[in-house]
N, C-alpha and C positions, 0 to 999 in steps of 0.2 A: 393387862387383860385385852384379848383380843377379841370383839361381835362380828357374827358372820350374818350378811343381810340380804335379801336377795328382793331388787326392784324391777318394775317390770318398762324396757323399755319406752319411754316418750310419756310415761302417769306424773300427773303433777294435781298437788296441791293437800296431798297425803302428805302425814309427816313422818320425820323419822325420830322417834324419841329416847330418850338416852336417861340414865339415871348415872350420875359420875360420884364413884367409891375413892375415898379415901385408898393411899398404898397400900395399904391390908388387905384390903378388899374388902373388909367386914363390916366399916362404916359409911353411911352414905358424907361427900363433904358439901360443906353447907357453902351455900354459893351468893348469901346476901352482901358480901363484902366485893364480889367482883362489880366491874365495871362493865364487863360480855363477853358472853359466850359464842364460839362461833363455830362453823361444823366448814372444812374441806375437801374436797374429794380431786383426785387424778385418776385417771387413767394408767394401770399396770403396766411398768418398762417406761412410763414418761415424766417429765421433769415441768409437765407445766399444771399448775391448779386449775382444773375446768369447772369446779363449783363450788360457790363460795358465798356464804352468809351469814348473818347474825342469828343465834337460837336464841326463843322465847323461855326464859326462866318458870316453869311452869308451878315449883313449889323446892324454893330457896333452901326450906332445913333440910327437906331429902333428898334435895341435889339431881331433882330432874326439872329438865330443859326439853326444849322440841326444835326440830332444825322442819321449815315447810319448805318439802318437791317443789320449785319452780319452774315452768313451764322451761325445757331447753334444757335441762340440769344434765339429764341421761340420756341423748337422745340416743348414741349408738349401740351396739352390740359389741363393734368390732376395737380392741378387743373386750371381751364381757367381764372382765377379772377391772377393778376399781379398787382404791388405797382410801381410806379417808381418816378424821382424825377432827376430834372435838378440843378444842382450847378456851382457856380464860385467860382474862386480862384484869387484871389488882394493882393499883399503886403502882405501874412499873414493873409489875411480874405476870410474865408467863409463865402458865403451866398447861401441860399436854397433857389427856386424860385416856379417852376411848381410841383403842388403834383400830379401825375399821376393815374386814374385808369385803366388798360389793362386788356382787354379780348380778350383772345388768341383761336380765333374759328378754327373749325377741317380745314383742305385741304381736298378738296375731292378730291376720287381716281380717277386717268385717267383710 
């Protein structure tokens, strides 16, 4: 499953919230057994992770988490296209959930 999100350059402290489905997609998966969830993002055409954190487990049986904007997370535009990608951690297992795509629009000036 692929989410298309669109944040507005250099806002923090909003979150981004995610409900993570089972392969089917039809079920939510129940997240009391992980150890953490974590949300990160690159920049489109790059190879380095520019943001990175643990999400808040907001309600374990329906499998939503919340990842909180931190100040610095998005600061440019250039380029506005962003990759990101929600994982968990169990006993020794990774698993990859939400493929993200982010577009990081300008702020306008005051």
């Amino acid at each position: 499953m692929v989410t298309k999100l669109t944040i507005t350059q250099g806002d923090y402290g909003g979150y981004l919230e995610f409900t993570l489905m089972e392969s089917n997609s039809l079920d939510a998966h129940t997240l009391s057994s992980y150890d953490s969830i974590t949300f990160q993002a690159q920049r489109m055409g790059e190879s380095t992770v520019r943001v990175a954190g643990t999400c808040e487990i907001t309600d374990a049986t329906a499998g939503e988490c919340r990842y909180q904007i931190q100040s610095g997370d998005f600061e440019t535009t250039s380029p506005p296209k962003w990759l990101g990608i929600v994982r968990g951690y169990a006993s020794g297992l990774l698993v990859s959930w939400e493929k993200l795509y982010i577009y990081v629009e300008p702020s306008l000036p005051i």
